[in-house]
Each structure stands twice: as structure tokens, then as C-alpha cells.
LODO-966688 format. One record per residue (C-alpha): x, z, y. Coordinates in steps of 0.2 Angstrom, whole numbers, padded with zeros to 4 digits, always signed. Layout:
N
XZY ...
// end
This chain:
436
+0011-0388-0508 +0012-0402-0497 +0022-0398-0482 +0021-0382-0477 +0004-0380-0482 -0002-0376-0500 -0018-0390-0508 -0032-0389-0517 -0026-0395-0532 -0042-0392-0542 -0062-0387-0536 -0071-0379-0553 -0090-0381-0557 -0102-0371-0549 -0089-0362-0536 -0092-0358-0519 -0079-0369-0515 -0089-0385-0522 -0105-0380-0516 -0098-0380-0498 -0087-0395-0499 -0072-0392-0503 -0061-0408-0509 -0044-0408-0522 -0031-0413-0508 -0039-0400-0494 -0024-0393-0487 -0026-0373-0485 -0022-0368-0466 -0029-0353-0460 -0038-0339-0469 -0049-0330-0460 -0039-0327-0443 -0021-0327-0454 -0011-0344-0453 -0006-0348-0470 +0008-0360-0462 +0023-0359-0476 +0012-0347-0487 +0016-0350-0508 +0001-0352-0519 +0004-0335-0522 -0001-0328-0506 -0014-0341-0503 -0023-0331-0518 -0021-0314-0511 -0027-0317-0494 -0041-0327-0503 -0048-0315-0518 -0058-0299-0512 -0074-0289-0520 -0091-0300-0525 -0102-0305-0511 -0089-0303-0495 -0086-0317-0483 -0072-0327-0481 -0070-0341-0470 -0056-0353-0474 -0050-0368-0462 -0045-0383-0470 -0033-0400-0466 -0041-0416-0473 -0034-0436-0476 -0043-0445-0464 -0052-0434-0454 -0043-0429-0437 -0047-0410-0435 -0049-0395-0446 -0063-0393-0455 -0069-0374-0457 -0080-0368-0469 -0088-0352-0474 -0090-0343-0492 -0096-0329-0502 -0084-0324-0513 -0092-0324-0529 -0084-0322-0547 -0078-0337-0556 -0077-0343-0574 -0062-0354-0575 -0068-0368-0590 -0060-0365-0607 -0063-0386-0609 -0057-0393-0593 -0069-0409-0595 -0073-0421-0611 -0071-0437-0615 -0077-0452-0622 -0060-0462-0627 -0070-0477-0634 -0089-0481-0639 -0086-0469-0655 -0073-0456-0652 -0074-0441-0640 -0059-0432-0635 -0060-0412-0632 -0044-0402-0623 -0044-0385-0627 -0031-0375-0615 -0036-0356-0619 -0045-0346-0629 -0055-0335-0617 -0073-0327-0616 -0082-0344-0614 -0070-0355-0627 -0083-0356-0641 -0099-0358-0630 -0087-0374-0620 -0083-0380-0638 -0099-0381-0643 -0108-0390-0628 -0095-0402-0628 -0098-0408-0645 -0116-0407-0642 -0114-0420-0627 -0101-0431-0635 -0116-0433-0650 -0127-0438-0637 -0117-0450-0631 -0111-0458-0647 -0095-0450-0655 -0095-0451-0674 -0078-0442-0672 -0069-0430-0660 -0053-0426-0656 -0049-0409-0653 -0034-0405-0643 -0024-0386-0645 -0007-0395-0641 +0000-0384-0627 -0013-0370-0631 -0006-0353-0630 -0018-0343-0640 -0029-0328-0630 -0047-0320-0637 -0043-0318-0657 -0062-0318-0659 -0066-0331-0653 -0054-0341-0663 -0066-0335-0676 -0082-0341-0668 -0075-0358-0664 -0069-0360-0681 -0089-0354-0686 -0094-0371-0678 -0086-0381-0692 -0086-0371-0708 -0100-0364-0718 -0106-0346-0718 -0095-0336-0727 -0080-0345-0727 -0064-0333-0725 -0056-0338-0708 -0040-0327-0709 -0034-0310-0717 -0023-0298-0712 -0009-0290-0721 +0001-0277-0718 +0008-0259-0729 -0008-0253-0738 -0020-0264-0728 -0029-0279-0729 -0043-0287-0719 -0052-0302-0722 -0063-0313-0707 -0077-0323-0712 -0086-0334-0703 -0105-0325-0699 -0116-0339-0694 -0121-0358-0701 -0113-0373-0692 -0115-0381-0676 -0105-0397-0683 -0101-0395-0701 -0100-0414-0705 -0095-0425-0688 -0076-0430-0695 -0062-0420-0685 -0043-0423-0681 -0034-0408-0671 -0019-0410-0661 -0006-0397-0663 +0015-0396-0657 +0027-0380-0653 +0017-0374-0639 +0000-0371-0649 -0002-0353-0654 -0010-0338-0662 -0029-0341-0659 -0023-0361-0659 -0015-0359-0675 -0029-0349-0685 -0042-0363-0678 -0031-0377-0683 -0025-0366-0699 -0042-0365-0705 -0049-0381-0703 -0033-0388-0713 -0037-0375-0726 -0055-0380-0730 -0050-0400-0726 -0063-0398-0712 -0050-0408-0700 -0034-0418-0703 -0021-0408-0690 -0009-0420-0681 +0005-0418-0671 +0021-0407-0672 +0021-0388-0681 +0014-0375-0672 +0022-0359-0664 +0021-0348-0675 +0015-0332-0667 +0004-0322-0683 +0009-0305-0682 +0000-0290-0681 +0007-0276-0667 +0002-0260-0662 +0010-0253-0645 +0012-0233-0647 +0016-0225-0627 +0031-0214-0627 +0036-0200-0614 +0044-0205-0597 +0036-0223-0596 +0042-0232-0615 +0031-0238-0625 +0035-0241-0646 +0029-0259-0652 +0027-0260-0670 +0023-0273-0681 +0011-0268-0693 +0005-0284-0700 +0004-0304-0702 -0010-0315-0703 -0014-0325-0715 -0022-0342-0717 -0038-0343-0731 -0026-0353-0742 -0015-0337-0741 -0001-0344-0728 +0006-0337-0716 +0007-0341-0697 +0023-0330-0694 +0036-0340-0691 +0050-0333-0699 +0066-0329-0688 +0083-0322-0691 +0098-0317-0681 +0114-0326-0681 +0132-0320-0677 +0131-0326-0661 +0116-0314-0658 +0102-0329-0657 +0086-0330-0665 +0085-0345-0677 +0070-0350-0687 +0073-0347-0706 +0066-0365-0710 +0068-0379-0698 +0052-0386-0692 +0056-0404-0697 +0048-0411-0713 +0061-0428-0713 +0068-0425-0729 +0061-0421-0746 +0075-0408-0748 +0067-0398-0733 +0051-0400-0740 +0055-0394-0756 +0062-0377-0746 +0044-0374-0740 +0034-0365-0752 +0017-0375-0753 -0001-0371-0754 -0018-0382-0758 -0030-0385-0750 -0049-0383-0753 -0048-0400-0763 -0031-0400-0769 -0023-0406-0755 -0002-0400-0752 +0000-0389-0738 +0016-0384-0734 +0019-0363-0730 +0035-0355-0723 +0029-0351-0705 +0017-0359-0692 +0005-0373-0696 +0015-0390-0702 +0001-0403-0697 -0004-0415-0713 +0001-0431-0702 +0016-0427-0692 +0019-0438-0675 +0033-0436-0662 +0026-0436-0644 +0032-0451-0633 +0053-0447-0628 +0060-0449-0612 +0075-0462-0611 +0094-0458-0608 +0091-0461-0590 +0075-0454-0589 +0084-0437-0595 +0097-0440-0584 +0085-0440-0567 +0075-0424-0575 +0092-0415-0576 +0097-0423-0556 +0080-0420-0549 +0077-0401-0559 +0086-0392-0542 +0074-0399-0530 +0058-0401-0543 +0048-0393-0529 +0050-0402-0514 +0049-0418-0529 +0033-0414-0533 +0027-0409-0515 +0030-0426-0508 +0022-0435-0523 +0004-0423-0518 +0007-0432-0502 +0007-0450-0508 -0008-0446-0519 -0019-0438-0504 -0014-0455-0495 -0021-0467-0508 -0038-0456-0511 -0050-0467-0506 -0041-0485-0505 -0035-0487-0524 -0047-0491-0537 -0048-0485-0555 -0037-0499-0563 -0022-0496-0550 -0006-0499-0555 +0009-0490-0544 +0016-0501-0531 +0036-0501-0531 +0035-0497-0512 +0026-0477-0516 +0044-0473-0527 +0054-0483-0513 +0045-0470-0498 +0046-0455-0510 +0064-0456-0511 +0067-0460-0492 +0059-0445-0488 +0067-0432-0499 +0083-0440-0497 +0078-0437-0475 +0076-0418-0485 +0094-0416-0489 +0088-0418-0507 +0105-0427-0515 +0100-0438-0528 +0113-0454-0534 +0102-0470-0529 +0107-0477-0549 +0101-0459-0555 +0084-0462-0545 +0083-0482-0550 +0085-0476-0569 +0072-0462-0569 +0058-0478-0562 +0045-0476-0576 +0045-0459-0576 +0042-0456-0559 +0030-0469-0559 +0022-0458-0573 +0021-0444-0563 +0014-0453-0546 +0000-0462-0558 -0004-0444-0564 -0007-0437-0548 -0015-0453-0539 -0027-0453-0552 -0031-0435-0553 -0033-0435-0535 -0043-0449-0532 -0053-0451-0548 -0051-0433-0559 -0047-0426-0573 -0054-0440-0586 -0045-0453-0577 -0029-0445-0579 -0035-0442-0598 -0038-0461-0600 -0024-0471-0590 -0011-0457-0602 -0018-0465-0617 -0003-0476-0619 +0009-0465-0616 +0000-0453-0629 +0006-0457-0647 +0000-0441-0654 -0017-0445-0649 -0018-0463-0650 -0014-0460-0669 -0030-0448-0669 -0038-0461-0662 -0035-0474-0672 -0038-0464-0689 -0054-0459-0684 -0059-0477-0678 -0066-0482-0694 -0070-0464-0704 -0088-0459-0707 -0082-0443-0716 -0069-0435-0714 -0064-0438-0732 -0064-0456-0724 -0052-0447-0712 -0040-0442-0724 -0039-0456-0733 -0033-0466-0719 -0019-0455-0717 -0013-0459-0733 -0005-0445-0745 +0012-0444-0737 +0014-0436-0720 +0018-0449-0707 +0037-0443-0697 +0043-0448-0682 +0058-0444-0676 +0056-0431-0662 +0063-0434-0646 +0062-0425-0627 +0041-0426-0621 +0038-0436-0609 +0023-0430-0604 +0010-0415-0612 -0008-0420-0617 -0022-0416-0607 
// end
């Protein structure tokens, strides 16, 4: 929202919105004849979905132009983009987020590595950090692009069962070297993807371990409303690991994982059982996917923690206001802006004039990240996606360390030998920021 009005935050390909004009930033102000004055995103979506084909006319509030701009639309159905935009990160490595796995994932995949081929990648970088999981076959058929015919994918498990996935088709990309980007929020479908491109040593996974989700459940409904959930199975990586993350439950009553997710010590290691790889490589079991080269997200400083923790009450308003400093640059900063001391100064005047109470020394000390998080949305509003993607780069060390193992790798042997035998460990810290 900005103000009492909620903004375009994002216009997709091929919309009715961009085909009649529609700009990131457009403030929502009237649907139809209904003023949408203090309305929640929520409600914005109500008033504005209806059946295929029916009108809809929606009155908007732009930066820069002085009076409402309405527009008419045919509400049409739309196919929200698996692959929110690609990426040329240099003159040889391309750069794929990946933040679902729905109808269209594999078909989005696929064009994307096809057009960063064209335009010169000799490696990509395929991003599932953050990826919930979603359309289990389809975790198959992207898989499929990388891995010969025939290959097992995954198998299930479970009392008197077992049932084995094979990829069905030849290829897309069987050889173009591959490094995928994993941490605690990738899951299910991200996991057999990333489980079996580890497996085969089709791509070197990177990142923190994975989730964790691999089991199979069957939901039985019950009189007066229940419904019985039963596990019936686990999945299974081709190496013969599993993704289930193991978890018991302690006296207190909480869940705790069985293993600890960090790989620092050689005793922790050796508490894992281990697997091999297609060509011998140590991959290490006991729940979720542990990537081969293991590398801490960029952390948040003391003070840094301490402003998230101050602001966390009035995140909203926070982050409203900062919309409202990025709708004001659109159009007068360039690409290569850097955030001017005087936007954080005017942000915190103005929610302070909001009753949000926030110690001055608490704000002063929190600087870089709220500079992190105007530079995000200036550049997304006034540049997109990709720009975002680029100017993050340094603040990325997950993905600059993809970057720079792929710099130089004309195989992806070539790939794994940069990495080195031993697993790279970084001491985990508080995120500053997610990929993509």
C-alpha cells in the first residue's frame, strides 16, 4: 500500500493490465463505481477478479500526472510466470530464479535456458532458494531437461510399496555446466530437482540444506467434518537418500530435528550416514539435501538485528512509506543510483509524524539495511526485476560464489573441481536479504 491506497507492485506479461498501460507504482483508487480508499490487497483482489471475458474498469492515481487515469479491461485468465525474468549476470553466466513449481515451471525453465544460450551463457545458475515446492511432476520434467532418458529421478517407499520415476524424454541441456542454489526454504519438488541433479553430478548444489519435506501422505475424510492424514511413504533420492528430514519430540513438547543441519565439524559429519554419487562423489544422507559446497547467506549486524526487532511492530506503515520514496524517484534516477542519505532522513521524519516510535540511535544503526531495502524498491520500481537481481549481487554470497565457480568451468567436471573436495562452511548468521 501507499497511503490509504494499495499499488501495483508488479504488471505480468501478456495481462490485460499491460496491454492497457498499466505502470508498477499505479495506485488502485476506484473499482468500478466502489472507492477502494483504505481497502487491503485482499479486497483490491475481490473486487477485481470475476469470470473470463467480463469488464471491469479500474481508475488509477499516477506520479506525475495530475488527475486519474481510468482505464477499461477484459478480465481474462492469467498465468502467473514460474521464472519471474532471466538473467545474464556477466558475458558467460546466466542466472534463472525459480519461485514455484506450477503448470508452466518446466516449459519456463526451458525457454530460459534456451535464450540464455543465445545470448552467450556457458553456465547457468539455477536458483530454488526460497522455493516452496508445488506440481510433483513437474519436478520430474524439469529434472528431464538435464538428465538422460532413463535415469531414476526419485522412488518412493513406504510398507509393501515401492515406486521408481524415470526420466521419459532425451535432454534439452544435458551438458551446459550447472550450479543450483538451495537454503532452509527450498522444498519438496525443489529438493528432488536439486536431489537429483546432485545424485547424477549433473549440477554442484550450493547453499544451506534444504527443508526437508519428502513424505508421502494420504488424507482419508472422516464423519462430522475430520479428515485422517496418514503417512504412507518417503521419497527417495536415485542415490537411495532420503528428503525426510527427520524430527523428534523433546520434553518440552517441540519438534527437533534428529541431525543438526550444520556440517562444521567432522564429528557431525560422521553422524550422517553418506551416499555416492554417480562418479564416486560423498553425499551426505540423514534428511533434506546437504549442498556439496555449503555457503552462509550475507548476516545482518547487531544493530542491523536490533532495528528489525524495533521496526518489526510497525513493518507496514515501514514499508508503505518506502513504496512512496520509490514512486517519487521513478523517472529521475538512473541505473547506477546510489541511495542519497536525505531518502532514509525523510523516511524517518515521516513515520515518526505517524506515531511510529522508533529510538533515533536504533534507526542511525539499522542505516545499511534500510538503505538495502530503499535500493531494492527504487530499482524495482524504476528499472524492474533484473535490476534488482544485479545491483543484490554484492550482497549475495551464495550466489556470487556460484558465479565465480562457473567463471572459468567448461564442463561441469571443470565445476566441481573448482570447488575442491571438501565442502566450503561458513558460519551461518541472520539473512539479510533472500535471493531473487
Amino acid at each position: 500500500k501507499s497511503g490509504d491506497y494499495v499499488v501495483v507492485d508488479k504488471v505480468f506479461p501478456n495481462s490485460p493490465a499491460e496491454g492497457g498501460g498499466v505502470q508498477e507504482g499505479d495506485k488502485i483508487m476506484i473499482i468500478d463505481t466502489t472507492n477502494a480508499r483504505g481497502f487491503n490487497t485482499q479486497q483490491v483482489q475481490n473486487k477485481l477478479l470475476g469470470p473470463i471475458d467480463t469488464p471491469v474498469s479500474v481508475t488509477f492515481g499516477r506520479i506525475g500526472v495530475g488527475q486519474p487515469i481510468k482505464m477499461s479491461f477484459k478480465r481474462a485468465q492469467i498465468t502467473v510466470p514460474a521464472v519471474p525474468y532471466t538473467l545474464m549476470i556477466d558475458e558467460r553466466t546466466g542466472y534463472v530464479p525459480l519461485t514455484r513449481f506450477s503448470e508452466q515451471t518446466t516449459a519456463d525453465i526451458a525457454n530460459s535456458v534456451m535464450e540464455l544460450e543465445k545470448k552467450g551463457a556457458k553456465g547457468i545458475v539455477i536458483d530454488l532458494r526460497g522455493n516452496p515446492g508445488g506440481i510433483l511432476d513437474e519436478a520430474f520434467a524439469m529434472s528431464n531437461l538435464f538428465l538422460p532418458k532413463g535415469k531414476e529421478l526419485l522412488s518412493v517407499r513406504g510398507r509393501g510399496e515401492f515406486q521408481k520415476f524415470v526420466a521419459e524424454r532425451d535432454p534439452l541441456a544435458p551438458d551446459v555446466p550447472l550450479v543450483v542454489l538451495v537454503d532452509g526454504g527450498s522444498a519438496s519438488a525443489s529438493e528432488i530437482v536439486a536431489g537429483a541433479l546432485q545424485d547424477y553430478d549433473r549440477a554442484l548444489v550450493l547453499g544451506t540444506t534444504s527443508f526437508g519435506k519428502g513424505l508421502v501422505q494420504s488424507v482419508y475424510n472422516l464423519d462430522g467434518g475430520y479428515a485422517l492424514k496418514i503417512t504412507t511413504g518417503k521419497w527417495y533420492t536415485p542415490s537411495g537418500r532420503s528428503i525426510q528430514k527427520e524430527r523428534k519430540i523433546n520434553a518440552d513438547g517441540q519438534f527437533a530435528e534428529v541431525l543438526p543441519d550444520s556440517m562444521e565439524t567432522d564429528s557431525v559429519r560422521k553422524a550422517r550416514p553418506t551416499f555416492k554419487s554417480a562418479s564416486g562423489r560423498t553425499l551426505y544422507g540423514g534428511g533434506a539435501i546437504t549442498p556439496d559446497v555449503i555457503v552462509a547467506p550475507d548476516t545482518l549486524s547487531g544493530a542491523e538485528q536490533a532495528f528489525r526487532r524495533a521496526i518489526a511492530p510497525s513493518f507496514q506503515k515501514y514499508f508503505n512509506e518506502i513504496a512512496v520514496i520509490a514512486e517519487g524517484q521513478k523517472g529521475k534516477v538512473k541505473p547506477d543510483f546510489t541511495v542519497n542519505p536525505a531518502w532514509r532522513e525523510a523516511l524517518y521524519q515521516k513515520l515518526v509524524a505517524d506515531t511510529v516510535k522508533i529510538d533515533k540511535a536504533v534507526w542511525d544503526g539499522g542505516a545499511p539495511d534500510i538503505d538495502r531495502a530503499i535500493e531494492d524498491r527504487v530499482a524495482k520500481v524504476a528499472f524492474g526485476d533484473t535490476l534488482v537481481r544485479r545491483r543484490s549481487l554484492k550482497d549475495d554470497n551464495q550466489l556470487r560464489a556460484a558465479i565465480d565457480l562457473l567463471k572459468k568451468a567448461a564442463t561441469q567436471k571443470d565445476v566441481f573441481t573448482a570447488a575442491g573436495s571438501a565442502p566450503a562452511v561458513t558460519k551461518p548468521g541472520v539473512a539479510r536479504r533472500g535471493g531473487k
